[in-house]
C-alpha positions as CSV (number, residue, x, y, z in Angstrom):
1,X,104.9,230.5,139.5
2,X,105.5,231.4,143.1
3,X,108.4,230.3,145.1
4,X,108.4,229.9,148.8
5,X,110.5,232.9,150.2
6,X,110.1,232.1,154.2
7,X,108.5,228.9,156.0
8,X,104.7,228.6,156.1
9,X,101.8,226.3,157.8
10,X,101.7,225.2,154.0
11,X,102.5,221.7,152.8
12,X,102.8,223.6,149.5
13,X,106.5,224.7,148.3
14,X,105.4,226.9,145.2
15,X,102.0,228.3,143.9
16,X,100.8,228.4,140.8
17,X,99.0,231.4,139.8
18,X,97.1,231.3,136.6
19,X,94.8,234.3,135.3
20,X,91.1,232.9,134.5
21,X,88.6,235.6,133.5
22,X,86.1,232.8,132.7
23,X,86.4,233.5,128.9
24,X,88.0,230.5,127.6
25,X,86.8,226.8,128.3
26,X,87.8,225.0,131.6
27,X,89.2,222.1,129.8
28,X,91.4,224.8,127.7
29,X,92.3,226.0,131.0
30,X,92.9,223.2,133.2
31,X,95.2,221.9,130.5
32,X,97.2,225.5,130.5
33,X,97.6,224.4,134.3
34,X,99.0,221.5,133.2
35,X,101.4,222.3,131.1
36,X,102.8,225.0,133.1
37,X,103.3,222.8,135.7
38,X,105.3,220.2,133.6
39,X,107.1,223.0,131.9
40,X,107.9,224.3,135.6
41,X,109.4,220.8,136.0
42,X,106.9,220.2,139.2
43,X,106.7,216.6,140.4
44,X,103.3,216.9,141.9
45,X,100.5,219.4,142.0
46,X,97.5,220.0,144.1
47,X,94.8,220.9,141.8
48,X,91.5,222.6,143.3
49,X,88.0,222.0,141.4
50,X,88.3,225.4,139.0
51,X,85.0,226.9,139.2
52,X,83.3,224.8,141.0
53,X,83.5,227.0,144.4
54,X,82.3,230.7,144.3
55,X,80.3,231.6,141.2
56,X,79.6,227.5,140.9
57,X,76.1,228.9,139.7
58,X,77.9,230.6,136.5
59,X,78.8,228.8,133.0
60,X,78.3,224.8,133.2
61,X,76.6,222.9,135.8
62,X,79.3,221.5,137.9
63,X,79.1,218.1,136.9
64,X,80.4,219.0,133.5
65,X,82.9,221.1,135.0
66,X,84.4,218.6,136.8
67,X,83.7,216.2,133.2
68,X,86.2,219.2,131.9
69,X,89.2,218.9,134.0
70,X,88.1,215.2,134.3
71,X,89.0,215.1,130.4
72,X,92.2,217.9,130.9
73,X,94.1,215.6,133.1
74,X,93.0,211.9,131.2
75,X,94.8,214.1,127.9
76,X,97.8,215.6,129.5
77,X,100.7,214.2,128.1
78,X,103.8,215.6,130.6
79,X,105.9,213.1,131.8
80,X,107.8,215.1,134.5
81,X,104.4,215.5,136.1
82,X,104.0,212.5,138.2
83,X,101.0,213.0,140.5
84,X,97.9,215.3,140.7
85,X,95.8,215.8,143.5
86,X,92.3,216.9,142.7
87,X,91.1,218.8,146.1
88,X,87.3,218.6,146.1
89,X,87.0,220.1,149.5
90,X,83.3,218.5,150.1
91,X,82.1,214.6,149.9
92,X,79.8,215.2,146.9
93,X,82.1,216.9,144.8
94,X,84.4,214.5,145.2
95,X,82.0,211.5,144.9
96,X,81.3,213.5,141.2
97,X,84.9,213.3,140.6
98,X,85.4,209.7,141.0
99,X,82.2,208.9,139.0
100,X,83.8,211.1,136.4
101,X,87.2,209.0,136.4
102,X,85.3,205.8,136.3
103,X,83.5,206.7,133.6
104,X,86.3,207.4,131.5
105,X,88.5,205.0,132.3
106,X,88.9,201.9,130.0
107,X,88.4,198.3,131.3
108,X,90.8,195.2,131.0
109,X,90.5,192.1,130.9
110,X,92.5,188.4,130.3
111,X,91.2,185.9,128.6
112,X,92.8,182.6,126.8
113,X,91.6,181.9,123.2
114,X,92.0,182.9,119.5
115,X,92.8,186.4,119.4
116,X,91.1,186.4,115.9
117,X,88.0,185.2,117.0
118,X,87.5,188.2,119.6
119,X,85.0,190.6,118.3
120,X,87.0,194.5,119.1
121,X,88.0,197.6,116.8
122,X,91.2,197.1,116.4
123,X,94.2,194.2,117.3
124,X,96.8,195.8,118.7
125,X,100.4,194.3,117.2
126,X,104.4,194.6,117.5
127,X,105.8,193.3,114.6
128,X,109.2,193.7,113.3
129,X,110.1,195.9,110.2
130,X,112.0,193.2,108.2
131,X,108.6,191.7,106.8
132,X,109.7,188.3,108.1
133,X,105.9,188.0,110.0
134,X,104.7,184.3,109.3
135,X,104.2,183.2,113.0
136,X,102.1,183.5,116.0
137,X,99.7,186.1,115.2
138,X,100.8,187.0,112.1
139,X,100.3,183.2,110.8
140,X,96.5,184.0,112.9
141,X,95.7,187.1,111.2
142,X,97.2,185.6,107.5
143,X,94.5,182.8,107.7
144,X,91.5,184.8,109.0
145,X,92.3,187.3,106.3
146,X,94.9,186.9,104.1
147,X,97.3,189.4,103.5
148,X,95.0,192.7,103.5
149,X,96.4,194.1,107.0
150,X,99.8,193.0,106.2
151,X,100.3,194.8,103.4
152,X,99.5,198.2,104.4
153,X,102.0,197.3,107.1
154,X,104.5,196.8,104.2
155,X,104.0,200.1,102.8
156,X,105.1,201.6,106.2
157,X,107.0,199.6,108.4
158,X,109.4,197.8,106.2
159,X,112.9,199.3,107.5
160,X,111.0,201.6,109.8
161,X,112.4,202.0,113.1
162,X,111.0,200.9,116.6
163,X,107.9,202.8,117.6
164,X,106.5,203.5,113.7
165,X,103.0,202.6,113.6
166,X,100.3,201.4,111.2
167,X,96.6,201.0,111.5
168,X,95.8,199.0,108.8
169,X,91.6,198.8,107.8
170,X,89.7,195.9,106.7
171,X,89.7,196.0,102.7
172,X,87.2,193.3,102.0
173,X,85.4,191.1,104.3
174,X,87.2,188.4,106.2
175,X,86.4,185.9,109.4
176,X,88.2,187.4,111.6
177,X,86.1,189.2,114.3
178,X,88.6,192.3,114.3
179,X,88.2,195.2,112.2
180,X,91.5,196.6,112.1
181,X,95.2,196.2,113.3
182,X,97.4,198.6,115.0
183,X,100.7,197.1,113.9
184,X,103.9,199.1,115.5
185,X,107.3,198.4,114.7
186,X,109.2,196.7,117.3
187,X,112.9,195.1,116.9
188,X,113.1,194.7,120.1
189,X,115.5,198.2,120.2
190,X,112.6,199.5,122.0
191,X,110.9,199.1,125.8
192,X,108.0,196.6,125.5
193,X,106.1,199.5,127.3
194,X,106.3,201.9,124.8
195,X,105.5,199.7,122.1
196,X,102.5,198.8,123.5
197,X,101.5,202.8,124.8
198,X,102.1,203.3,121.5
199,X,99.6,200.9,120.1
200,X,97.1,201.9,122.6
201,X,97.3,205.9,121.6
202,X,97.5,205.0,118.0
203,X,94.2,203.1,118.7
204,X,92.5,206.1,120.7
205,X,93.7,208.5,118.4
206,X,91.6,206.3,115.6
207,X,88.0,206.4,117.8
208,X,88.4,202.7,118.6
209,X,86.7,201.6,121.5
210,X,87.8,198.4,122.1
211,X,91.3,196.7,121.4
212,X,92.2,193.1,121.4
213,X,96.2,192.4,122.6
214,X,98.1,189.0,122.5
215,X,101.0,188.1,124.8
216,X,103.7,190.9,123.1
217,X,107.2,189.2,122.8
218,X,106.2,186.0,124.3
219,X,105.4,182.7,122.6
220,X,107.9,182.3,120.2
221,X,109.4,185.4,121.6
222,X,110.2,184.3,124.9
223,X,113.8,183.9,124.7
224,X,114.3,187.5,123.1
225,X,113.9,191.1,124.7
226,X,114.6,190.5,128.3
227,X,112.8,187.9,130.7
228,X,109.2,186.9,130.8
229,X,108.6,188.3,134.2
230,X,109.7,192.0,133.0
231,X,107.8,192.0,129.9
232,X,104.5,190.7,131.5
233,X,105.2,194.0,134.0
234,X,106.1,196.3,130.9
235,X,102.8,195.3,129.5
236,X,100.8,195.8,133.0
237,X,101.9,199.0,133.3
238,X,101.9,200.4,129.8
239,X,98.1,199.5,130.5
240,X,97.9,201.0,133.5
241,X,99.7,204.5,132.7
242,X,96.9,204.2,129.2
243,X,93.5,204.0,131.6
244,X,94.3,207.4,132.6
245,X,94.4,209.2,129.1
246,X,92.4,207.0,127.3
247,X,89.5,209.1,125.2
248,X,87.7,206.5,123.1
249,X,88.9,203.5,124.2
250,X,86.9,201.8,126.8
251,X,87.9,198.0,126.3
252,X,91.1,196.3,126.5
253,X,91.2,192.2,126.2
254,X,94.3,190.7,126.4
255,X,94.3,187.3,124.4
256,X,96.5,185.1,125.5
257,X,96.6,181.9,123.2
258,X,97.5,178.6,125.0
259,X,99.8,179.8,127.3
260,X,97.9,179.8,131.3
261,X,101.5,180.7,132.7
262,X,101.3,183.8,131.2
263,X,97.7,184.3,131.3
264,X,97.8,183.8,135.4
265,X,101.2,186.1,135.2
266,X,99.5,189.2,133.0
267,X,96.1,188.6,135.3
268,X,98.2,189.0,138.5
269,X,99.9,191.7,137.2
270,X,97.1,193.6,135.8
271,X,95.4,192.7,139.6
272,X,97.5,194.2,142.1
273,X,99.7,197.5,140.4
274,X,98.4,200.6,140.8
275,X,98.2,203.3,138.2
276,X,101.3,206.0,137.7
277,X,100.4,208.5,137.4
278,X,97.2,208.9,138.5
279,X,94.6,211.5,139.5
280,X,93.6,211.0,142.7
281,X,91.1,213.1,145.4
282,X,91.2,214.5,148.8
């Protein structure tokens, strides 16, 4: 890493230099990049399309290198990192590299209804760790298929702390249209956004491609874990800050059941924020 030692035309402060001999795979390297930079404790980096300029002809054809650092940056997990510019340099490779970052990134939608009756992978649920879970969804889940999620939840999350997480399978058939729950502990000790990032990784990590979500901490949570306005942003954004690492998952449905307050609120929400971090081209 580089530092600036005199002033420059540059809108650069530091440069970093990383040695790539072409013998290990893009994605390996772009995430090196990556890491180096969080480790660095950079903010920001501009990021140049890695052998995609001279010697584009060698190795991959371009579109899967730009899949490659497409993938690098949707994984990276360093939070000091905030914003990374991907520098095409010409209109069609960057018109490759947004059809790569729409391609991977994971829809969402709102929708009022039974959240059991929502065909999708996996539920995604906060629940709390004293087994007390005989309302709202849990009362949903009990009567569309009795107790089987629950109790690998028991095994788990009884006394665990905020943040523990369980993704419970189906056992024997049921009516529900979900196939699994992602139950994470949440005592309210916790951010609503990292409960629900949490659920949403847990998910990925499984292969799911689609998630169902109710309302977290609202119906007869409202009065507890900070107003309703702040969790329907929490939830927003956790969403948001997901689309961009997301590998499996390509379908989020929020489920919001008799409630069109919230389901305007999340649907605004969800509407107008932007991404953060976010790849982005120039």
């Amino acid at each position: 890493l580089a530092g600036r030692q005199w002033l420059h035309q540059g809108a650069f402060e530091q440069v970093l230099f990383v040695v790539d001999d072409w013998r290990c795979p893009l994605f390996d390297l772009g995430t090196a990049v990556l890491d180096t930079a969080a480790r660095a404790g950079l903010s920001s980096l501009s990021l140049p399309l890695i052998r995609t300029g001279a010697g584009a002809d060698e190795g991959d054809a371009v579109e899967e290198k730009i899949a490659d650092l497409v993938r690098a940056l949707k994984t990276f997990r360093g939070r000091s990192l905030k914003k990374v510019h991907l520098v095409a340099g010409r209109a069609d490779l960057e018109s490759l590299v947004r059809q790569a970052l729409e391609q991977t990134r994971a829809s969402v939608k709102v929708t009022l209804g039974d959240i059991t009756k929502i065909d999708a992978d996996g539920l995604v649920l906060g629940i709390n760790s004293e087994g007390l879970w005989g309302g709202g969804v849990d009362r949903a889940i009990y009567a569309a298929s009795g107790d089987q999620f629950h109790q690998q939840a028991a095994q788990t999350l009884i006394g665990a702390a905020d943040g523990e997480v369980v993704v419970a399978k189906t056992l024997q058939p049921h009516s529900g249209a979900y196939r699994n729950v992602v139950f994470v502990a949440d005592n309210l000790q916790a951010p609503l956004y990292d409960i629900l990032i949490t659920g949403l990784r847990a998910a990925d990590r499984e292969g799911f491609t689609s998630v169902t979500v109710p309302a977290l901490r609202m119906g007869v949570m409202m009065g507890y874990g900070g107003p309703p306005e702040q969790k329907v942003r929490d939830m927003a954004q956790a969403v948001r800050d997901f689309q961009t690492e997301a590998e499996c998952l390509r379908e989020i449905t929020f489920v919001i059941y008799g409630d069109p307050v919230t389901f305007e609120a999340l649907r605004a929400a969800l509407g107008t924020e932007s991404p953060a971090p976010t790849p982005d081209t120039e």
